[in-house]
C-alpha positions as CSV (number, residue, x, y, z in Angstrom):
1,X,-1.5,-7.2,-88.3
2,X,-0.9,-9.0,-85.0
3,X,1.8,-8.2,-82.5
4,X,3.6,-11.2,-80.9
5,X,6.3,-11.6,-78.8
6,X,9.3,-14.7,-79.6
7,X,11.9,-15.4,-77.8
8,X,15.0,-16.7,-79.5
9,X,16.2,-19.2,-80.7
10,X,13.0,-20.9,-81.3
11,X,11.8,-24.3,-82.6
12,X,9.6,-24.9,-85.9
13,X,6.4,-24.8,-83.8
14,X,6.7,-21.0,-83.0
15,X,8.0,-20.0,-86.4
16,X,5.5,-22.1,-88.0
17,X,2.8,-20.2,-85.6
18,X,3.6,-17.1,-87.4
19,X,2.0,-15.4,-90.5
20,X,3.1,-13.0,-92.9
21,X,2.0,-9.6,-91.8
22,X,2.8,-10.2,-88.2
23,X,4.6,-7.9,-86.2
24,X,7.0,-9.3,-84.1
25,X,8.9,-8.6,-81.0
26,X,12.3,-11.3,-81.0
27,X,13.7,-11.3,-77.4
28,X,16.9,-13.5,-76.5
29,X,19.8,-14.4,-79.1
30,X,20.5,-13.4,-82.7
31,X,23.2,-13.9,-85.3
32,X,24.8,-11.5,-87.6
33,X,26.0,-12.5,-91.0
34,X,26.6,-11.0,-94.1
35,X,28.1,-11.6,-98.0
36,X,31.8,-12.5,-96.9
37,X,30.6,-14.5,-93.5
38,X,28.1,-16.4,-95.5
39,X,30.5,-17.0,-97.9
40,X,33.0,-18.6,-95.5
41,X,30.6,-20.7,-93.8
42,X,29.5,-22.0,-97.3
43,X,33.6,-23.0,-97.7
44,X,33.4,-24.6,-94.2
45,X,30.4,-26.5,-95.2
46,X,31.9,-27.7,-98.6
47,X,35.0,-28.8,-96.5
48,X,33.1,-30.9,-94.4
49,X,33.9,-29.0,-91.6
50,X,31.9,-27.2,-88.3
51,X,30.2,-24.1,-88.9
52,X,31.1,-21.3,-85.8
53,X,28.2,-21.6,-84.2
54,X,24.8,-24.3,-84.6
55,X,22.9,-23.1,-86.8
56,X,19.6,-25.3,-85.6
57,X,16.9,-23.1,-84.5
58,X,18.8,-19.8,-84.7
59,X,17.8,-16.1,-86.2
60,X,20.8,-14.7,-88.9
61,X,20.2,-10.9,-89.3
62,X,21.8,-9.8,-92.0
63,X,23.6,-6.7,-90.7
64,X,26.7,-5.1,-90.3
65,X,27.1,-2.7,-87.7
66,X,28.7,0.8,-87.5
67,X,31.3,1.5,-84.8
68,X,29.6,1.5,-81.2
69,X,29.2,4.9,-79.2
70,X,30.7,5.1,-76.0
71,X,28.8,3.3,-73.5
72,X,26.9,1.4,-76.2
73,X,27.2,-2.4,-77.4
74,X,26.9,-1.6,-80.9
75,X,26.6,1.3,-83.5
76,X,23.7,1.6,-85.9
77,X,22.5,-1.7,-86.8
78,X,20.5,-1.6,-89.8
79,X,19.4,-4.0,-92.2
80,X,21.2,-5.5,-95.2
81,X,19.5,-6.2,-98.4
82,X,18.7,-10.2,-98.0
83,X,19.0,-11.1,-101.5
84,X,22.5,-11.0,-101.4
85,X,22.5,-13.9,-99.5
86,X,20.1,-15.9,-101.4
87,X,22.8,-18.5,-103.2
88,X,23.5,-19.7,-99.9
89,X,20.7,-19.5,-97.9
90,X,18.5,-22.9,-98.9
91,X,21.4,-24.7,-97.8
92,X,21.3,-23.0,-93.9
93,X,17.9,-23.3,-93.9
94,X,18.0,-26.7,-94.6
95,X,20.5,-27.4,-91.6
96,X,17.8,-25.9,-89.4
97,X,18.2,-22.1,-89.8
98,X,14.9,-21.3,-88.1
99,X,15.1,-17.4,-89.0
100,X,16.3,-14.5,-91.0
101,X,16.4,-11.2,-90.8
102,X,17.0,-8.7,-93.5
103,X,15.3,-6.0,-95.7
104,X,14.1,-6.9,-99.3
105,X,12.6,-9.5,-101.5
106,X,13.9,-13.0,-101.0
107,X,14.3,-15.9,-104.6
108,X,12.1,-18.6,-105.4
109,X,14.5,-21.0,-103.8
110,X,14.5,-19.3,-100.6
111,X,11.1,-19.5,-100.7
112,X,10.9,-22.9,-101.5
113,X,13.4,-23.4,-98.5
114,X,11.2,-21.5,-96.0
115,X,8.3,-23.7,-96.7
116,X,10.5,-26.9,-96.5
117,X,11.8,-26.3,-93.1
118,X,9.4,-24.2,-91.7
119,X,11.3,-20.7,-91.2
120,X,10.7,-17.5,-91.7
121,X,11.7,-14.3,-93.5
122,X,11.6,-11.5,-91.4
123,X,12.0,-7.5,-92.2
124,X,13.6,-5.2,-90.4
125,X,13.4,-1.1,-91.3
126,X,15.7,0.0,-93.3
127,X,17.0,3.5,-92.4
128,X,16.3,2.6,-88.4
129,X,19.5,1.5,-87.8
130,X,19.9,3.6,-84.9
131,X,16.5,2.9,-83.0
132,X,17.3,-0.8,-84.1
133,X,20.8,-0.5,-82.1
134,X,18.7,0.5,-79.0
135,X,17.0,-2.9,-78.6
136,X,20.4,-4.7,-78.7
137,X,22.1,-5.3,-75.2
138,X,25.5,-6.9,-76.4
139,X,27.5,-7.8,-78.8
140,X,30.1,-10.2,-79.1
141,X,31.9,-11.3,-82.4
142,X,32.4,-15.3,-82.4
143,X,33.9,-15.5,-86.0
144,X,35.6,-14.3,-88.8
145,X,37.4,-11.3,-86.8
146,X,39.2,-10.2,-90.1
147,X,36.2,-9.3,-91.9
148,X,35.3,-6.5,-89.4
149,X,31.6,-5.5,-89.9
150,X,31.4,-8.5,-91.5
151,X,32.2,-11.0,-88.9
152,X,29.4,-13.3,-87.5
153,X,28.3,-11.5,-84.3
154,X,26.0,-13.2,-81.8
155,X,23.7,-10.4,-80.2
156,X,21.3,-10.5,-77.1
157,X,18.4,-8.8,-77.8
158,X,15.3,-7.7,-76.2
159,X,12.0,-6.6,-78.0
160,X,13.5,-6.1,-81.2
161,X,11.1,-5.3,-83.7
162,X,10.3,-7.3,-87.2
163,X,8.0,-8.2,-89.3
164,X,7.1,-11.5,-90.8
165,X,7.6,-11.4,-95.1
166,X,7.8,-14.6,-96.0
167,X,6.1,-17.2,-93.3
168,X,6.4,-21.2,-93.4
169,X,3.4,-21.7,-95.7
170,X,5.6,-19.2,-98.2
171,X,3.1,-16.5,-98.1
172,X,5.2,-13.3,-99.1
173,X,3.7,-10.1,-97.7
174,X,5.6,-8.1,-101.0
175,X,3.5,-9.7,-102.6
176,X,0.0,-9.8,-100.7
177,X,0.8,-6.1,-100.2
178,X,0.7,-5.1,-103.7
179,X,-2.3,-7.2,-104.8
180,X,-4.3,-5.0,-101.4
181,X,-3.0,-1.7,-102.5
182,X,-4.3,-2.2,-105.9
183,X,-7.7,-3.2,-105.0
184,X,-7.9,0.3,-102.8
């Protein structure tokens, strides 16, 4: 496993650059989204209209955050599971989504997205929601107010940690993983 460091947004040539099984340090600015923010951007789309933010190059983590301590940006900030966003994913991707980040294994079409634009799939812990809250400096929400936890939320980070699952040539550490365990 290699460590790397990426700062955010980035282009195809640095996503591209990674491989699955890399461990990554994302430094700069992220996106949350979830089920009900994806959802509304998908309506946006299909009404020909502006999404909140452009999409090109950006990370989405799929996350929604628990009420901030005092003197803190942001409350735990753990990883959703990703496939719930997998209807409407290929389509972001192929606007120029250059990232996501979530927890859990992504559809065939996702995949097939990720190669065809030359994203990734990142991982984030699951159950680190706390230590994952350390690493984010603020926290602004940009869209979709009313659905709370859900609303799109752009974050500055610095060294937050992931780890590449699915890289641009659609190799899918899940699976990788399971085929190195059983030859142990």
């Amino acid at each position: 496993m290699t460590e790397k460091r990426v700062s955010v947004p980035a282009g195809r040539s640095e996503m591209s650059a990674l491989k699955a099984g890399d461990y990554v340090l994302l430094t700069g600015t992220i996106y949350t989204a979830r089920d009900a923010a994806h959802k509304r951007m998908q309506e946006a789309m299909d009404a020909g209209e502006k999404l909140p933010f452009d999409i090109r190059d950006q990370v989405i983590y799929y996350m929604g955050p628990s009420p901030a301590r005092e003197g803190r940006p942001i409350g735990s900030a753990g990883p959703t599971t990703a496939s719930r966003m997998d209807k409407y994913t290929p389509a972001l991707l192929d606007m120029g989504l250059g990232a996501m980040i979530g927890k859990g294994k992504r559809s065939q079409a996702v995949k097939e997205a990720i190669v065809r634009n030359g994203s990734v799939y990142f991982a984030a812990v699951g159950g680190a929601g706390a230590i994952l809250s350390k690493r984010i400096l603020s926290n602004e929400v940009i869209a979709y107010d009313d659905l709370g936890t859900e609303a799109i939320r752009k974050l500055t980070v610095q060294d937050f940690p992931v780890i590449v699952v699915i890289d641009s040539q659609g190799n899918d550490l899940y699976e990788t993983a399971v085929k190195e365990y059983k030859t142990i």
